[in-house]
N, C-alpha and C positions, 0 to 999 in steps of 0.2 A: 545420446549417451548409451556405451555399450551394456549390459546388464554387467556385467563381471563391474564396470566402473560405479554405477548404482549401487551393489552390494559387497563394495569396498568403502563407500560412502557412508553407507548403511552403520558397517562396522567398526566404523572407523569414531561411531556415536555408541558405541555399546556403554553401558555403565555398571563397573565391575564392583565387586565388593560390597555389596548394600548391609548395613548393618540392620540386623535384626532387633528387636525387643517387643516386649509382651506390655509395656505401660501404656494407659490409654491418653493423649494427647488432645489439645482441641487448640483451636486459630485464636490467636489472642489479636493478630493484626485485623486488616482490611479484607481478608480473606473468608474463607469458609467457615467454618466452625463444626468440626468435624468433633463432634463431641465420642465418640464411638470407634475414632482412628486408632488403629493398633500401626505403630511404628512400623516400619517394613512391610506392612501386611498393602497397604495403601499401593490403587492401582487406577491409575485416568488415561485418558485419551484423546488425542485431539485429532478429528475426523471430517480431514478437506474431500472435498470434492473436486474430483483432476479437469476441472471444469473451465480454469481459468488460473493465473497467477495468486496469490497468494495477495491478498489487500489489506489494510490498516484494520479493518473489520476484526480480520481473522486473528489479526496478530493480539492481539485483548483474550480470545480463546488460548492462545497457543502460550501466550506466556502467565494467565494464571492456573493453567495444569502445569509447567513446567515446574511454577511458585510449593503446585500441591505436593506435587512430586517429590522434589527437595525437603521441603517443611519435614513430611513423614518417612523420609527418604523411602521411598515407592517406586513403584514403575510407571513410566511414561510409555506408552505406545502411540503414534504415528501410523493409525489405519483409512486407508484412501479410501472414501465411499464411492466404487467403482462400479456402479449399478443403474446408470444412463449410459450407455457407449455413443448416443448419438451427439452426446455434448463430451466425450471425454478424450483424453488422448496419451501418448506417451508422453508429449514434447512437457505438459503441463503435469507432469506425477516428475519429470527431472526437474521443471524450473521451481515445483513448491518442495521439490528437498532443498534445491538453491537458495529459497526463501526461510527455509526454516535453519538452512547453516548462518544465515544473512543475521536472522536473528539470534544467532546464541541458542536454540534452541536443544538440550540434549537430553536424549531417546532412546530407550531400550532395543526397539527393533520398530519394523515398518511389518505394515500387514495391509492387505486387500482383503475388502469385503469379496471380491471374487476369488480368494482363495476360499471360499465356505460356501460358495453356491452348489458343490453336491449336495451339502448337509442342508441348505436352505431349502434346495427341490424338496427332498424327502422329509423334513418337518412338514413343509406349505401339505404334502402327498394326505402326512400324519391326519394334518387338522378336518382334512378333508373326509377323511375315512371317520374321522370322532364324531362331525358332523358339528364341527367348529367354522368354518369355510365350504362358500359354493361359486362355481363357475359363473357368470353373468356376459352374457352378451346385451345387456343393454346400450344403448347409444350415451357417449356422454354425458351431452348434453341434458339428455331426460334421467341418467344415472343423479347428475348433480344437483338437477330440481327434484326428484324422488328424497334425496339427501335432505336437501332444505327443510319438505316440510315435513319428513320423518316418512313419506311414502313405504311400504315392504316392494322390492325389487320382484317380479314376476317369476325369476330365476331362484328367489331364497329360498324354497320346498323343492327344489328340486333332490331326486332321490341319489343316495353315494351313487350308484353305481353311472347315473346320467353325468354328476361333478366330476365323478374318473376319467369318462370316455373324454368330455369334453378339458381335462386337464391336459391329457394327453395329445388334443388337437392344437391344445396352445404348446406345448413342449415340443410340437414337431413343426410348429409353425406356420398348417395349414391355413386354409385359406379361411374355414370357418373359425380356428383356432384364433387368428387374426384380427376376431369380432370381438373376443372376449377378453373378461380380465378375471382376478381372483380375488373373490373380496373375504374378510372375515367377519364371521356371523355374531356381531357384539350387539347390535340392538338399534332398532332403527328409529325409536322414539327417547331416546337419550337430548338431554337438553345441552348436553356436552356433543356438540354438530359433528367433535372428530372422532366419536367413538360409535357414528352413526353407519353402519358395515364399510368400515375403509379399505380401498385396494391395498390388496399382499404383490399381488404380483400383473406384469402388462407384456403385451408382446412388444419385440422389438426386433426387426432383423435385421439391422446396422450391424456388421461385425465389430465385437469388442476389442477395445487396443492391448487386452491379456490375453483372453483363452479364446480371440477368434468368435468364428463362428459356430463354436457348443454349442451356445446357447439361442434358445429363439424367446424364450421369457426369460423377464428379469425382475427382482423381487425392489418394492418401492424403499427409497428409505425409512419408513414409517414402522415396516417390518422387519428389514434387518438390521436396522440397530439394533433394537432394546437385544435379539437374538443374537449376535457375533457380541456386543457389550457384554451379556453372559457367560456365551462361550469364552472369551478371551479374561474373562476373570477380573473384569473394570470393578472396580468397587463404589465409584463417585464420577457420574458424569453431568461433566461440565454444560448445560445446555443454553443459549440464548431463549429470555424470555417472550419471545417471539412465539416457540415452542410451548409455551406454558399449558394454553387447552389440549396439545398432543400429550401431555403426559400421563394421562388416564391411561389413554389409548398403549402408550410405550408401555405402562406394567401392564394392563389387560393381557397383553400380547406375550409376555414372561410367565403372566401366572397360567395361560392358557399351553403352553407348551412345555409347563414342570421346570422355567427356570427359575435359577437364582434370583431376586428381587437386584435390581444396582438402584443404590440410592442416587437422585438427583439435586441437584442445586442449580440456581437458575441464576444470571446477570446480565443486566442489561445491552441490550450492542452496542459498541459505538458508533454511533451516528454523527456526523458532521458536514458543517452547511454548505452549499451548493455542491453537495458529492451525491453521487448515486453509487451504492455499494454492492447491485445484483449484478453479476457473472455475467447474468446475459443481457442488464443490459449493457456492459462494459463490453461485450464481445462485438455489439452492433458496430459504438465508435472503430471496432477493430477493424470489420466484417467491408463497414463502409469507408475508409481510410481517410476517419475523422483524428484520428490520433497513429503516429507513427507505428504503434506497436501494444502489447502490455508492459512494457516498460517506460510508455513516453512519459514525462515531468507533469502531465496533466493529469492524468492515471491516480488514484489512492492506491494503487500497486504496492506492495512494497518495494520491486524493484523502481517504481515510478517517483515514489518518494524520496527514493535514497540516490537515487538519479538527480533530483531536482535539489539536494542539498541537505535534506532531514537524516540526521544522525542517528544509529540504531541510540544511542543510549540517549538521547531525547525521546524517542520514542516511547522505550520502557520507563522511562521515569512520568511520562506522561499518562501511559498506560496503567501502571501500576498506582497511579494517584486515585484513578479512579473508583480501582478494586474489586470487590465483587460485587459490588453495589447493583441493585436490581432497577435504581431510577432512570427512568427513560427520559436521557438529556440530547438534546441537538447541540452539538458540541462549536464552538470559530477555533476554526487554523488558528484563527490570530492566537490564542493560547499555546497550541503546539509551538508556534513560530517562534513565540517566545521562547521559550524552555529551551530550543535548537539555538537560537540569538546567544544564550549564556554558554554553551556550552562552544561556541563556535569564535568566540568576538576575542575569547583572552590567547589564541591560540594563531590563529591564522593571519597569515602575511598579509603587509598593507602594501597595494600595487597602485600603482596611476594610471589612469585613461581619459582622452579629451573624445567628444564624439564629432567623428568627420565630417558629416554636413557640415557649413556654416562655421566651422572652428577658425579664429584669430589667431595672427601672429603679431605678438609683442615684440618692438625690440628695444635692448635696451642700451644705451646709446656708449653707455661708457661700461657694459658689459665684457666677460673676457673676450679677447684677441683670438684664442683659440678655446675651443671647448677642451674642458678637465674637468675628470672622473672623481667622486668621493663615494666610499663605503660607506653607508650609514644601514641601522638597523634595518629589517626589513616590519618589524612590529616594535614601537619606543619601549611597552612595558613587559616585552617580552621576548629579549633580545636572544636568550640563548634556545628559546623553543622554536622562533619562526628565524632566524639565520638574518643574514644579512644581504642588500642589494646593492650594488651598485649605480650611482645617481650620475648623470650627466648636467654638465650645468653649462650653457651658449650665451650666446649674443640675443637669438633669437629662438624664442621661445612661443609654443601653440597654448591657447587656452579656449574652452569653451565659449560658444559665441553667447550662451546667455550670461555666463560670467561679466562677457564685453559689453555687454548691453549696459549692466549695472555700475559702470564704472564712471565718473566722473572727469574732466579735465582735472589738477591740481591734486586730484587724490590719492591719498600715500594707502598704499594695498599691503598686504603680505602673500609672497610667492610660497608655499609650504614647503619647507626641509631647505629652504635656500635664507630669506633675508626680508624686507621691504625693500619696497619700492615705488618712487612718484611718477603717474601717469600725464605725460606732458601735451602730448599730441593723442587726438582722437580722430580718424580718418572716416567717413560714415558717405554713402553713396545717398542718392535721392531719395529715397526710401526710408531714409535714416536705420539701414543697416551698415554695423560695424563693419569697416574692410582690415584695418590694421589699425596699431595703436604703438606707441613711442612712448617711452618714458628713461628715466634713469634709477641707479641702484641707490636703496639707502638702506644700506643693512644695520646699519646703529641705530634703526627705529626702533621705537618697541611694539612689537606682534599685539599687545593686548590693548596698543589703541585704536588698531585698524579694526574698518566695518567689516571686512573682505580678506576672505581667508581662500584662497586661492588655488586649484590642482594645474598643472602644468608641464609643458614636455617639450623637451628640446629638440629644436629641429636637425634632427641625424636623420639616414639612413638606415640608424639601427633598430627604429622604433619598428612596432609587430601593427599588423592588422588583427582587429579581433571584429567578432560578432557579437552583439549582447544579447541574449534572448530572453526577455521578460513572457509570462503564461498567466494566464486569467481561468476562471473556472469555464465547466463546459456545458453549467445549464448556465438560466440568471435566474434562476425561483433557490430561498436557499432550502425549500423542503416539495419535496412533489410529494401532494397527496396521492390519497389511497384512490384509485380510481383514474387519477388525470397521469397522458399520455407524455413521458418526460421528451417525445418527441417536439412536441408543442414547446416547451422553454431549453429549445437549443440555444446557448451565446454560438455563436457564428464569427465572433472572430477573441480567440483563444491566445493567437502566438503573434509576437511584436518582436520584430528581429533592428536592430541597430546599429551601424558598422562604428566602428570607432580605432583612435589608435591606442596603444600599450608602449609601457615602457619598454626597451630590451632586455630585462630580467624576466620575462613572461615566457621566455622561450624555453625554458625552463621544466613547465608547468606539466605535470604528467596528469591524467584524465583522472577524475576523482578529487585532484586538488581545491582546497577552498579558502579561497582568498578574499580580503577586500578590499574592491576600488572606492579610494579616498573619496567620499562627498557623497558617491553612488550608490554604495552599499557591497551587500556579501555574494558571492557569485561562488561558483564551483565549475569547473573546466570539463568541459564534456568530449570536447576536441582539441589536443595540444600543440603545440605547433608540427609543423609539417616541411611547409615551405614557404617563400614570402607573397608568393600569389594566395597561396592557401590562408584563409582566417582564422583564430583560433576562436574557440565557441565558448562562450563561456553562458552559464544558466542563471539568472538571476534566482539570489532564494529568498524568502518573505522573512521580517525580520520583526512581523509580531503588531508592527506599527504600519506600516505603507496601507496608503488606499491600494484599493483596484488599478493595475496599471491602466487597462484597456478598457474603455468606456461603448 
């Protein structure tokens, strides 16, 4: 995406008019309780890392700042923490505006942390010169066990003018600069382990996907937040309680460089089972082409979710049940699924499909002479919202072979959207699988005494090939502990493809459509027709209830 198209994008979310007032307001909902909000004064933030798509995680962040924003009608800011170039890129700073237009999401302006990396060098220069901050080339490894048991770094007495020299070898990237990092000098016997001298700033010389290769350091997140959260004039930021021991450390960091205090409030992440929600390691599945993309249906992507059939306002109504709540809950789909089930089930068209392995032909003996076509709804209880389809009704007719299975000699069935019917002949090979079945019409049965309620499709030329694709999770643990290698509980088989046929009303179907086939369940069209060698794809979506397809 061209920049001109980015910050038409951009502006195209500006939010004009904000009413002003001086009375102090506080959250009566599920929200914050901002006891000390002045109306319009109010200013958040929601601050991705262009590190990957945008995930169900983040979306919980990004729509209770949008909630705060609104409430006190405030400013929303949209600032990319662009401060790793070895994991960042352009493609992922355009697909999470993509994600945040996906979500409703609306924002005053966008900002980079590497728009302030002048002013970051020359603060990190400041603290050094105060004698707040020193250079260290320790080795990691012994940096982090130093850490641990509160060790002082060999580097921490070093004198300004040696932390100059050797800032300036990291600013230029040299080779001994390369060795070093920049820590701040808070206290190495603190029982709070994050405020035990944490790196400000590391080398890096990956060129960045903004300013190139400026820069040869780059400042950690740990220090440019709480620093750009000031400068940019945040008044409440939003932080995952994950963060909670860094927050000493976040105001140390303000009060040691004369800024503003920003008040914090903490909530819980969402977490849900058999998901893994780190970047990297969603990027492996990517890296190793375990999953088609960040988009694919298996993904907690946003895009991946909305792909696979989850509805943004299922989402936020899911999301937003949660609230700011700081409890640390391991969440089941099967709740979301639900939520997405109501909002999907009174709306979308009902279509037929028999699956073609193994699928029977009934015929029915005193059936029409020639096939004729009837309109009937395409949804019964909701005729004027999902339209209407066309049904063909034969002589001979395909049903499901497990269907076949269950049927009896003499037993009176119901064909759905058509009549009953008595099944007279049952044809069955040595195996005692079904080959064909014979029966006659009896449409003046009544539906509500038959065991067997029936999907079925008439044998034309007009009928469509489709694909069913059902997806399973991609570990089988539903929580990997802290410590254990989410490599070790890989599921290895994820994707379950099904050929099946479709009625001729499917041809129809433009990508994104969500449909459901009778008996089968709720699908959403990923691929719409094309041509008749070509399948159409259709995604199964979870309805709250289904086991695991794939075992």
């Amino acid at each position: 995406m061209a920049a001109a198209e980015i910050a038409h994008r951009q502006a195209g979310h500006e939010v004009k008019g904000k009413e002003r007032a001086n009375r102090h307001v506080g959250d009566n909902g599920k929200g914050v309780d901002l006891k000390d909000a002045v109306v319009g004064k109010v200013c958040v933030r929601f601050a991705p890392e262009p590190s990957g798509y945008l995930h169900i995680g983040h979306c919980k962040a990004a729509i209770l700042n949008q909630k705060h924003a609104q409430k006190f009608k405030g400013k929303l800011i949209v600032r990319f923490d662009d401060t790793n170039p070895a994991k960042e890129s352009n493609d992922f700073v355009e697909n999470i505006l993509k994600d945040i237009e996906t979500l409703g999401i609306k924002y005053d302006e966008v900002t980079y942390t590497s728009d302030y990396f002048p002013k970051l060098m020359k603060m990190a220069e400041e603290l050094i010169i105060q004698g707040k901050a020193y250079v260290d080339d320790t080795p990691r490894e012994q940096m982090q066990k130093e850490r641990m048991d509160g060790t002082e770094s060999r580097c921490r007495n070093n004198s300004t003018e040696e932390n100059l020299k050797l800032w300036k070898e990291m600013s230029a990237g040299s080779e001994r600069g390369l060795k070093c990092c920049l820590r701040g000098k808070l206290g190495m016997q603190h029982r709070n382990k994050s405020l035990r001298d944490p790196v400000y700033y590391r080398c890096n010389q990956i060129p960045h996907h903004r300013v190139g290769s400026s820069y040869k350091t780059y400042p950690t997140y740990d220090f440019a937040c709480p620093v750009v959260d000031a400068l940019e004039g945040v008044t409440l930021a939003l932080r995952s309680s994950e963060y909670h021991d860094r927050n000493a450390q976040y105001h140390s960091i303000q009060e040691d460089m004369g800024l503003e205090k920003v008040e914090i409030h903490e909530f819980s992440r969402l977490n849900l089972v058999y998901t893994l929600l780190s970047k990297r390691k969603l990027a492996w599945f990517v890296t190793n082409r375990r999953v088609d993309g960040w988009d694919d249906p298996r993904f907690p992507t946003v895009q991946g979710v909305v792909r696979r059939g989850l509805t943004i306002e299922a989402l936020k109504e899911f999301v937003e049940k949660q609230g700011s709540s700081k409890n640390l809950n391991l969440m089941e789909w099967d709740k979301l699924w639900t939520v997405n089930k109501k909002k999907i089930d009174s709306v979308c068209p009902r279509h037929t499909a028999v699956i073609k392995g193994g699928r029977v032909m009934l015929t029915l003996t005193d059936g029409p002479e020639k096939p004729f076509v009837r309109v009937i709804p395409r949804h019964k209880m909701s005729e004027l919202g999902a339209g209407q389809k066309a049904t063909t009704y034969a002589r001979q007719i395909w049903i499901d072979s497990v269907d076949a299975k269950s049927i009896s000699i003499d037993e009176e069935i119901t064909l759905m959207d058509w009549g009953n019917a008595i099944v007279k002949e049952i044809k069955k090979d040595q195996n005692g699988t079904v080959l064909r079945l014979a029966g006659v019409l009896h449409l003046e049965g009544s539906v509500k005494t038959t065991k067997l309620k029936l999907t079925w499709l008439p044998e034309t030329s007009e009928l469509v090939n489709l694909s069913l694709v059902e997806f399973d999770y991609l570990i089988t643990k539903k929580k990997v502990d802290e410590g254990e290698d989410f490599l070790d509980v890989l599921n290895e088989n994820t994707k379950k493809e099904t050929a099946a046929l479709g009625d001729s009303n499917m041809r129809n179907l433009q990508r994104g459509d969500v449909l459901q086939l009778e008996r089968k369940g709720y699908f959403r069209c990923d691929v719409p027709f094309v041509r008749p060698s070509k399948p159409i794809v259709l995604f199964a979506i979870p309805d709250g209830r289904q086991q695991r397809v794939l075992m």
